[in-house]
C-alpha positions as CSV (number, residue, x, y, z in Angstrom):
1,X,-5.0,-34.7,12.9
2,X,-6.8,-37.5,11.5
3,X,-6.5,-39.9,14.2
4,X,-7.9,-37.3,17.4
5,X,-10.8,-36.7,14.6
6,X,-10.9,-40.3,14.3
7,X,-12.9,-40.3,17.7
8,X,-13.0,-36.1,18.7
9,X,-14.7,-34.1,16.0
10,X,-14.4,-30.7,18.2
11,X,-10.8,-30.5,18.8
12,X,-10.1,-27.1,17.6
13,X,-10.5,-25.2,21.3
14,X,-7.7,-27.6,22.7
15,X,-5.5,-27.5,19.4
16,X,-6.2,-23.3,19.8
17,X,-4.8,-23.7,24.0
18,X,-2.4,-25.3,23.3
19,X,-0.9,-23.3,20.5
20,X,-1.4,-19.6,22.2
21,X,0.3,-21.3,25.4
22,X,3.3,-22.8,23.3
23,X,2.2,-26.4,24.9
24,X,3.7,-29.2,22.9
25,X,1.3,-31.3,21.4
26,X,3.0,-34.0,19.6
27,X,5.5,-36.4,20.7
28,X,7.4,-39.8,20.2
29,X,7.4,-42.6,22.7
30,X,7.7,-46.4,22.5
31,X,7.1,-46.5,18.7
32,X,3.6,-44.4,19.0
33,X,2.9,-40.9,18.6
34,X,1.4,-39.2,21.2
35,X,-1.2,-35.9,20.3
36,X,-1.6,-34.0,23.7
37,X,-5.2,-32.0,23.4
38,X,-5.7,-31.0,26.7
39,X,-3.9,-31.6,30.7
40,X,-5.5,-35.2,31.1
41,X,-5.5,-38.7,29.8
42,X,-8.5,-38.4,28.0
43,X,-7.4,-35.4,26.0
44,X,-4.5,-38.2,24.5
45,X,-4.0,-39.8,21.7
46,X,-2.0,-42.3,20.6
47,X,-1.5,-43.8,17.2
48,X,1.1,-45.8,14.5
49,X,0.5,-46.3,11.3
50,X,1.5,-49.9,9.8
51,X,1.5,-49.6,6.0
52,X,-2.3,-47.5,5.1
53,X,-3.5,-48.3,8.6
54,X,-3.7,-46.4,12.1
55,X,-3.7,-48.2,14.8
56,X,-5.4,-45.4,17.0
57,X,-5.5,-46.1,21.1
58,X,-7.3,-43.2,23.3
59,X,-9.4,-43.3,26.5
60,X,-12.9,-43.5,26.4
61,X,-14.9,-41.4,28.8
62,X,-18.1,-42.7,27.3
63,X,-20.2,-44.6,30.2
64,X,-17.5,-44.0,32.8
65,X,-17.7,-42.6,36.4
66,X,-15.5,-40.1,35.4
67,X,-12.0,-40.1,33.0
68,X,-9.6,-41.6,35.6
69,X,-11.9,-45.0,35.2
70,X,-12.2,-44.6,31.6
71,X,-11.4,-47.8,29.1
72,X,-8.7,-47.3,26.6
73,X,-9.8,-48.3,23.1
74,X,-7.8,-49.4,20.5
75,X,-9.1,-48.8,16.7
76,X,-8.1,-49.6,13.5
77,X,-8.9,-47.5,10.4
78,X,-7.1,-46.9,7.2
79,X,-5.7,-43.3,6.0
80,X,-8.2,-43.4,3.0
81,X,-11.1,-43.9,4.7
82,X,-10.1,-40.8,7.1
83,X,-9.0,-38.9,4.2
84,X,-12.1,-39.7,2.4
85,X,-14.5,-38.8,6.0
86,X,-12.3,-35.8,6.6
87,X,-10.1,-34.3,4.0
88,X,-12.6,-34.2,1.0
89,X,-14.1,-30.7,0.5
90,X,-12.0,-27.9,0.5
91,X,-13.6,-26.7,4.0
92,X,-12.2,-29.8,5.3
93,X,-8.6,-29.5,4.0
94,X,-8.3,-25.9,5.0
95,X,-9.9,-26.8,8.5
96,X,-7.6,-29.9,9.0
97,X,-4.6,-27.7,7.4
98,X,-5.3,-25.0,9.8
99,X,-5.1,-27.1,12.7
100,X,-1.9,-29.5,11.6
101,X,0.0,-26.4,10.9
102,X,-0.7,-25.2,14.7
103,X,0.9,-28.3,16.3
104,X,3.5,-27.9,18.7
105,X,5.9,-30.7,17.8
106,X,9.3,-32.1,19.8
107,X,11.8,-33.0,17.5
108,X,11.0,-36.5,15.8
């Protein structure tokens, strides 16, 4: 959950979809995990961690003509500082809790 937060603060309605439709969300591939919010390639996520970093890629719809032109980005950011923006208060653990808990995983 951290990394979609990481650059999507309202993911909740696609976690929701997702969930009620038995969609799977999370995946394996090529040494990244993939978080599926949503029926395009913007809605993706892709991230590693290497030691107390993620290495976070996603596309960027931000200045675009529209998502299929979209830039991927590629950020760096460690688990503290997202557990220290996100996971702090206890409205934030139970809202982050809430969501991990409704992720549709394959088998890792």
């Amino acid at each position: 959950m951290f990394a979609a937060l990481s650059h999507s603060a309202d993911i909740e309605q696609d976690v929701n979809f997702n969930y009620k439709n038995n969609t799977q969300d999370l995946k394996y591939e090529k040494g990244y995990y993939i978080l599926q919010l949503g029926g395009d390639g913007v809605s993706q996520t892709q991230f590693k961690l290497n030691g107390d970093e993620l290495i976070i890629k996603y596309l960027d719809p931000i200045g675009a003509k529209d998502n299929a032109d979209a830039p991927q980005k590629t950020i760096h950011v460690t688990v503290s500082d997202l557990a220290e923006k996100y996971y702090q208060t206890s409205e934030q653990k139970a809202y982050v809790d809430k969501l991990a808990k409704k992720l549709v995983t394959q088998e890792i």
